[in-house]
C-alpha positions as CSV (number, residue, x, y, z in Angstrom):
1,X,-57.2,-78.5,-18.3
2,X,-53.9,-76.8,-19.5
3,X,-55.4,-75.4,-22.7
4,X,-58.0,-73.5,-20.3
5,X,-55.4,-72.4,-17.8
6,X,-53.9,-70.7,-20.4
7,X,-57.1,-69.2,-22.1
8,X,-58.2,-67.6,-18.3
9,X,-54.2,-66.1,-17.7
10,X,-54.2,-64.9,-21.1
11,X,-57.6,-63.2,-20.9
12,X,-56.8,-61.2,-17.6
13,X,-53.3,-60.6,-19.1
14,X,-55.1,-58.8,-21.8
15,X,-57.8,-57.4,-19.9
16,X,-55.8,-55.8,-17.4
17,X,-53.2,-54.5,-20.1
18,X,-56.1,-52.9,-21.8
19,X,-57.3,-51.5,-18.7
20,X,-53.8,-49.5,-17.8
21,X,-53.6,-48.3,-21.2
22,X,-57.6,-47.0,-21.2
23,X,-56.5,-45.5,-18.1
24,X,-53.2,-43.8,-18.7
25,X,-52.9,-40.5,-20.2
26,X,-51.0,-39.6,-23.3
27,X,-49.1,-36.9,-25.1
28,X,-51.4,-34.7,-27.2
29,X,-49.6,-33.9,-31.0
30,X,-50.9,-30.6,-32.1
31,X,-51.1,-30.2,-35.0
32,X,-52.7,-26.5,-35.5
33,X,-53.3,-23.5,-33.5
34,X,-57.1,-24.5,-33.4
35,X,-56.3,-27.8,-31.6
36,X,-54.2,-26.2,-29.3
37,X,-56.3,-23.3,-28.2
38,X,-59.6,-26.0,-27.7
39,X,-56.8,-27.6,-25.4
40,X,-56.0,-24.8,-23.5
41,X,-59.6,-23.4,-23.6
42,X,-61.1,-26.6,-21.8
43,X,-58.4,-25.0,-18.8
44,X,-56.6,-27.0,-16.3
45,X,-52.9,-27.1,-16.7
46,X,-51.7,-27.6,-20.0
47,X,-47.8,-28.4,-20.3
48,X,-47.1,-27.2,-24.1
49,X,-43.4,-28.6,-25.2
50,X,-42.3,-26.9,-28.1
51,X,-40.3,-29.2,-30.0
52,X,-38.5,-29.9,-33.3
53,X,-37.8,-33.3,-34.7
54,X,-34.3,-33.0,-35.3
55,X,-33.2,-31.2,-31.8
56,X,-31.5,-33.9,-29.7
57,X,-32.0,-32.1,-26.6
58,X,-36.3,-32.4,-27.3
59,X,-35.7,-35.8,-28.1
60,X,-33.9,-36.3,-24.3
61,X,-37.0,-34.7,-23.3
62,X,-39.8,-36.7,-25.1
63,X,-39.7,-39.3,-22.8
64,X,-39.8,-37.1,-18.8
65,X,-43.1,-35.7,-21.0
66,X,-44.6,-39.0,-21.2
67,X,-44.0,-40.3,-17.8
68,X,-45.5,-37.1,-16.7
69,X,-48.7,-37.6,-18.5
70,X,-48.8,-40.7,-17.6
71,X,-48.1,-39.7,-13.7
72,X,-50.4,-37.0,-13.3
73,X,-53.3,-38.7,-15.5
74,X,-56.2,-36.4,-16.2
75,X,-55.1,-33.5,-14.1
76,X,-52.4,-32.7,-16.3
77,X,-52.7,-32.2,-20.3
78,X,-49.1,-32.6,-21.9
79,X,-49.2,-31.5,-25.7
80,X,-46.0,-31.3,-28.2
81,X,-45.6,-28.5,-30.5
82,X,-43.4,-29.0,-33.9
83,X,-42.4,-25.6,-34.2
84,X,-41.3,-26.4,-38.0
85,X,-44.7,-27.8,-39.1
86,X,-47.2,-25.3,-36.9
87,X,-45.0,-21.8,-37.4
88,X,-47.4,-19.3,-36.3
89,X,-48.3,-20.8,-33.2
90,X,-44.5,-20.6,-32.3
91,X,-44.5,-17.3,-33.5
92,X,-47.6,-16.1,-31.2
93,X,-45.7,-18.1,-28.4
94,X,-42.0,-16.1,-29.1
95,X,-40.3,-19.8,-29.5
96,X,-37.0,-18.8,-30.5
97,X,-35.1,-21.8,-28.9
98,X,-35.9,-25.3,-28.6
99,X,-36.5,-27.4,-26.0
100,X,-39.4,-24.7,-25.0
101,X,-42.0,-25.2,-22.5
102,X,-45.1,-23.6,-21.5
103,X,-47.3,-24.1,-18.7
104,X,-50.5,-22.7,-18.9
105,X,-52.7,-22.9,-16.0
106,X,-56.6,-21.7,-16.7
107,X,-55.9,-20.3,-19.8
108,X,-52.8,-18.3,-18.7
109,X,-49.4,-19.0,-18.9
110,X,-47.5,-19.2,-15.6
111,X,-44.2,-20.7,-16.5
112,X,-41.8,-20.9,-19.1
113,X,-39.1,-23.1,-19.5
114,X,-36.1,-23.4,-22.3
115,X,-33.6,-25.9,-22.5
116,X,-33.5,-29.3,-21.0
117,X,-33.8,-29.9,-17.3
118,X,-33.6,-33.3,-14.8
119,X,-37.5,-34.3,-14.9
120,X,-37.9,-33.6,-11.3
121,X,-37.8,-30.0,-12.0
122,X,-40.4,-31.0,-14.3
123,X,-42.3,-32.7,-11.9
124,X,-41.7,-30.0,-9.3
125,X,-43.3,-27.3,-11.0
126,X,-46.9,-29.4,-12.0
127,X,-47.0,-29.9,-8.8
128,X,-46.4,-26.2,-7.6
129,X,-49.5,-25.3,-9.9
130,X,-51.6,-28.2,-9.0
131,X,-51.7,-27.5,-5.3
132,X,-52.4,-23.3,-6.0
């Protein structure tokens, strides 16, 4: 009776673990300009974070982007940018400092933000262009 206990809590354990994973969103890693533009092409809002590897400030900020694509789900499309390994999309961009981020709404930006901020201001701003 034990041995089957077990079996059925560790089958919905598993179940509903796969289930919240299925259902959260992720961070998207570009990683060319094509990718990115069939990202901002399908529209929505697209939060692009221009990033480097070895900037400690876009390594503070790798985490507030995953909570927020996990928070907003599919509304929201949160994609990271490695400025050192796609150069002419920074370029096209004008990334000249790092943490930068974009928010593109329908195919257009509407916000741009450099340097590290709390993630409510984050937050704040998705939700500003959600609700226009």
């Amino acid at each position: 009776m034990k041995t089957n206990l077990r079996k059925v809590i560790y089958s919905i354990f598993i179940f509903l673990t796969m289930s919240m994973a299925l259902n959260a969103s992720e961070v998207q890693h570009i990683s060319s300009e094509a990718e990115f533009n069939k990202i901002v092409n399908e529209g929505g809002i697209v939060v692009a974070d221009f990033f480097a590897t070895w900037c400690p400030p876009c390594k503070m900020l790798a985490p507030i982007l995953k909570d927020l694509a996990k928070d907003f789900g599919d509304k929201v499309t949160v994609a990271k940018i490695d400025v050192d390994n796609n150069r002419e999309l920074a370029l096209k961009y004008g990334i000249s400092a790092i943490p930068d981020v974009r928010i593109l709404k329908n195919k257009k930006e509407v916000e741009k933000i450099i340097g590290l901020y709390p993630k409510k201001h984050y937050y704040d701003l998705v939700e500003k262009y959600l609700k226009k």
